[in-house]
C-alpha positions in Angstrom: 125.2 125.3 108.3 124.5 126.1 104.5 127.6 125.5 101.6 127.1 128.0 99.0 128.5 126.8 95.4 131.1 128.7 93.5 131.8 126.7 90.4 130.5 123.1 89.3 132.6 121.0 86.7 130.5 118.3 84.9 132.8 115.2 85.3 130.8 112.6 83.6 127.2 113.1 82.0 125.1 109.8 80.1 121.0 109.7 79.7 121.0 107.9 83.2 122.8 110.6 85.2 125.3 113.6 85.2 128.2 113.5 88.3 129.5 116.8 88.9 132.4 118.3 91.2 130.8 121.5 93.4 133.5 124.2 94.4 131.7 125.1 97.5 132.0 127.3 100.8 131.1 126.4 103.9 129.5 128.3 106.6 133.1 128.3 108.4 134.6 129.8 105.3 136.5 126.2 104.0 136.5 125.9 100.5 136.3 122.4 99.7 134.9 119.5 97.2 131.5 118.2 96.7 130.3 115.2 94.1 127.4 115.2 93.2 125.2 112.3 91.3 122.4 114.0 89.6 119.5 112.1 88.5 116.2 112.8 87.2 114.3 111.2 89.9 112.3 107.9 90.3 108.9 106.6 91.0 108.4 102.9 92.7 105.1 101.1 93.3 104.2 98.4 95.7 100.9 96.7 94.2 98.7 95.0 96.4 95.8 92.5 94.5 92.0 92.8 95.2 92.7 89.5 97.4 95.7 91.5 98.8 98.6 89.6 97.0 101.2 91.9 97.2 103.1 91.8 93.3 107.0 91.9 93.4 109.8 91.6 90.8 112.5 89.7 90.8 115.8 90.9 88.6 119.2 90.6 88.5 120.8 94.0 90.0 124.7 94.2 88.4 125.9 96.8 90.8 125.6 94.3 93.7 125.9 91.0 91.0 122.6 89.4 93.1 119.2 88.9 92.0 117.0 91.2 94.3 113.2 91.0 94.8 111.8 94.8 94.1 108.7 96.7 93.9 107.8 98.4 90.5 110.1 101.4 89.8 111.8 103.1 86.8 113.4 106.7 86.2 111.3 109.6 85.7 111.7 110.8 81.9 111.6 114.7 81.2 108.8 116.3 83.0 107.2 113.2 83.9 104.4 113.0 86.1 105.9 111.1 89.2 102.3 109.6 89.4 102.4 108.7 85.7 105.9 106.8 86.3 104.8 104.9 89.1 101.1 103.6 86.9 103.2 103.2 83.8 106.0 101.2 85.9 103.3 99.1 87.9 102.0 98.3 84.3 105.0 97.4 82.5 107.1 95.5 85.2 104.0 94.1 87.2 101.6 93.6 84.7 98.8 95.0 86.9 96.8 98.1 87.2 95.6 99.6 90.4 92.4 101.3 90.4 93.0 103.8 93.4 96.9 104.9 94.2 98.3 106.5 97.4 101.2 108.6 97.5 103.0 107.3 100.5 106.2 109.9 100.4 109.2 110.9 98.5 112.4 110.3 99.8 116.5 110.9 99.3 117.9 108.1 98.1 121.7 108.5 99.2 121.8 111.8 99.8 125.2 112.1 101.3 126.0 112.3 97.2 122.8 112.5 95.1 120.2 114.3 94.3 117.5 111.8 93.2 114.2 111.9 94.8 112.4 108.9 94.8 108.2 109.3 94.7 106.6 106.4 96.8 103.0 104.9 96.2 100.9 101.7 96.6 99.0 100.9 94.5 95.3 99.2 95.5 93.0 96.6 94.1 95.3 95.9 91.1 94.2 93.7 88.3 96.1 92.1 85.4 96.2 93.8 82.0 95.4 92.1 79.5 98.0 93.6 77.1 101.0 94.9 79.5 103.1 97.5 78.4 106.2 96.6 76.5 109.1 96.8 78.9 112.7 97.9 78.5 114.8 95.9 76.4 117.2 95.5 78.8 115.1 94.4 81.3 114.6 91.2 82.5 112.4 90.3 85.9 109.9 88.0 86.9 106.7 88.5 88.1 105.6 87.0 91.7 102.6 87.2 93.9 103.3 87.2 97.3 100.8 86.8 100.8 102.1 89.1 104.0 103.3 85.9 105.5 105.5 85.2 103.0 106.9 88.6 102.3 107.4 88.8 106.3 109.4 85.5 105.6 111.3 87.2 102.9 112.2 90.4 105.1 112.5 88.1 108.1 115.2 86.4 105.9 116.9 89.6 104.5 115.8 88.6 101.1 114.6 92.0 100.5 117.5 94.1 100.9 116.1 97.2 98.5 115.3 100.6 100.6 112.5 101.5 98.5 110.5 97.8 98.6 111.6 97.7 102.3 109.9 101.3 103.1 106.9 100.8 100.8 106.3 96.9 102.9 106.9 98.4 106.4 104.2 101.5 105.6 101.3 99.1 104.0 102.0 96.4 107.0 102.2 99.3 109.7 98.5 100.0 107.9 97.4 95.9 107.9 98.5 95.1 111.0 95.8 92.6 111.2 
């Protein structure tokens, strides 16, 4: 069960992502079609306070046209560090720093058509900074600290619709069942 490419066709290409069409054949010798979304990869943070708030963001999402409720996360630049990302994303959309991070797991997005890797962490004992990173200028969130009672409520709800912010909750409650 393995395709092997013949011939890739870049169809569109931006600083975000590059789709291409894969010629490929099939283990049962059927040419066919593939499209692929390549991306660079991301990094997503779920910061948890030293009284155990856990931080969120809230931001409008245009794909879907809603306002979600997310952890941390941005795109990984060049040869980023996935660790790097997640600290400098935890700083800049959170405003908090953790002093001790665990690397939870990486997982495929949508891989039934992208590549993109996403690099899971939680971040521990997080403090504000004082001066928080400047963020994207064309990003706009807020910042809100939640107890596990209330994000419960939120998931309970289906306020939290995001794969990423649902994964990272379900690991750090599976961990606090207290």
């Amino acid at each position: 069960m393995k395709e092997t490419k013949l011939l890739t066709k870049e169809v569109y290409h931006s600083d975000f992502l590059t789709i291409v069409e894969d010629t490929v054949m099939t283990s049962e010798n059927i040419q066919t079609k593939r499209i692929v979304v390549k991306h660079s990869g991301a990094s997503a943070i779920l910061p948890i306070t030293k009284d155990k708030k856990i931080v969120l963001v809230k931001q409008f999402r245009y794909p879907i046209g809603k306002i979600t409720i997310e952890v941390p996360a941005g795109k990984l630049e060049f040869n980023e560090d996935p660790l790097l990302c997640a600290q400098r994303e935890c700083e800049e959309e959170a405003h908090v720093k953790p002093s001790t991070i665990e690397h939870v797991m990486s997982i495929h997005n949508c891989l039934g058509y992208s590549d993109e890797v996403i690099h899971l962490y939680i971040g521990y004992h997080c403090e504000e900074v004082k001066k928080p990173l400047d963020k994207d200028m064309d990003e706009f969130f807020e910042i809100g600290y939640y107890t596990k009672k209330e994000v419960q409520a939120l998931l309970k709800n289906k306020m939290i619709t995001d794969a990423k912010t649902i994964i990272l909750l379900q690991h750090y409650f599976a961990l606090n069942a207290f």
